[in-house]
N, C-alpha and C positions, 0 to 999 in steps of 0.2 A: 541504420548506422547513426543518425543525427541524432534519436533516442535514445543511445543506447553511451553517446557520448554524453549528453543531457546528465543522462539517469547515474551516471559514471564521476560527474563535476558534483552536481548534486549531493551523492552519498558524501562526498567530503566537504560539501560546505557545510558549514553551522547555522542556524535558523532561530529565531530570535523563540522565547519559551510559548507554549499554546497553555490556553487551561483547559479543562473539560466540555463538554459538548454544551452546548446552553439544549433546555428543555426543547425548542421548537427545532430546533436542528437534527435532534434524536427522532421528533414526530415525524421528522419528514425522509429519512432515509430510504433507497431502494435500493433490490439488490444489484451487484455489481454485472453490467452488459458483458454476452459474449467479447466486446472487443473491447474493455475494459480491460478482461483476464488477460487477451493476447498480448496487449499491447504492453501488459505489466511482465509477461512473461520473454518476452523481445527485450526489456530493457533491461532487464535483470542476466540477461544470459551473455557470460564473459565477465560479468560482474563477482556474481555469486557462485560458488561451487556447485552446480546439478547433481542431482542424487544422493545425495547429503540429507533430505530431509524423512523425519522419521511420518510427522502430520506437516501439513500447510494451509490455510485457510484465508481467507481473503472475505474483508466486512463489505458493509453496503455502503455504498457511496453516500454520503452525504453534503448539502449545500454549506458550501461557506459563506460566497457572496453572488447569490445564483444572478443579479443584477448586472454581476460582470462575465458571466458565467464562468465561476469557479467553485470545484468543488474540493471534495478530500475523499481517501479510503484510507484502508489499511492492508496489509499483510501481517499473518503473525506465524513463523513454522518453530518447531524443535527439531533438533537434527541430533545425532547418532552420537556424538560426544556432547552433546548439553540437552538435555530431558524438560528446561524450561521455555515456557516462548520468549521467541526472539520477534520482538514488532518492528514493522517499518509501515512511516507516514507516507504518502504522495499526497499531493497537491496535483489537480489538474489545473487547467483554464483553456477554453476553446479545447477541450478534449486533448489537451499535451501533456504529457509531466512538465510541471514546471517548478517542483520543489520535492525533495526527499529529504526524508528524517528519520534516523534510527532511534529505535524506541522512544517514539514521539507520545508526551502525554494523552491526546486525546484519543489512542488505540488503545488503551488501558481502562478508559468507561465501560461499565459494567455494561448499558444500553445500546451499546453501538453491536449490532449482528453482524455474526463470521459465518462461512456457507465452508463447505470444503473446496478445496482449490489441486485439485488434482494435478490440474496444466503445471504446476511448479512443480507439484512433488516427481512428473515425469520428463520434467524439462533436460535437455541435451545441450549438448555443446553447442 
């Protein structure tokens, strides 16, 4: 629930601009943990409309400031009335959301890998 109210404040705040991935940030990406997906998929639900999505995919995490341990991913789906991706930023730190961003610059890097992400496309109420 504390997630999913996070993930809820978040989608509405505004976030100062990102740029693109610097080079060593892109070397260092893996893919996104089983409980990466969940946890992205708990926060999103009540948020987002489920079954809506035509694809959904989700990138590989990558370090921001792995010093503080914080990282970033992404989400990108099309859904059944709009045929283009629609991206969303997270920010973790200590493995929380702690920052969402619609159509955040740095999901738009060519370099940044998206895996399939089923858990959304069959996500429920």
């Amino acid at each position: 629930m504390k997630m999913r109210i996070l993930a809820s404040a978040a989608l509405l705040a505004l976030t100062g601009c990102q740029t693109a991935l610097p080079q060593s940030v892109a070397d260092s990406q893996r893919p996104p943990s089983s409980t990466v997906r969940h946890e992205n998929v708990d926060a999103l639900r009540g948020v987002i409309k489920p079954g809506n999505f035509l694809r959904a995919e989700i990138s590989s995490v990558v370090p921001l400031k792995p010093q503080e341990q914080t990282y970033a991913y992404c989400t990108r789906t099309t859904e059944r009335s709009n045929p283009d991706w629609s991206y969303i930023g997270f920010t973790l730190k200590h493995n929380m959301i702690v920052g969402v961003k619609k159509n955040e610059l740095r999901c738009h890097d060519r370099r940044l890998r998206y895996y399939d992400f089923p858990e959304l496309r069959k996500m429920k109420y």
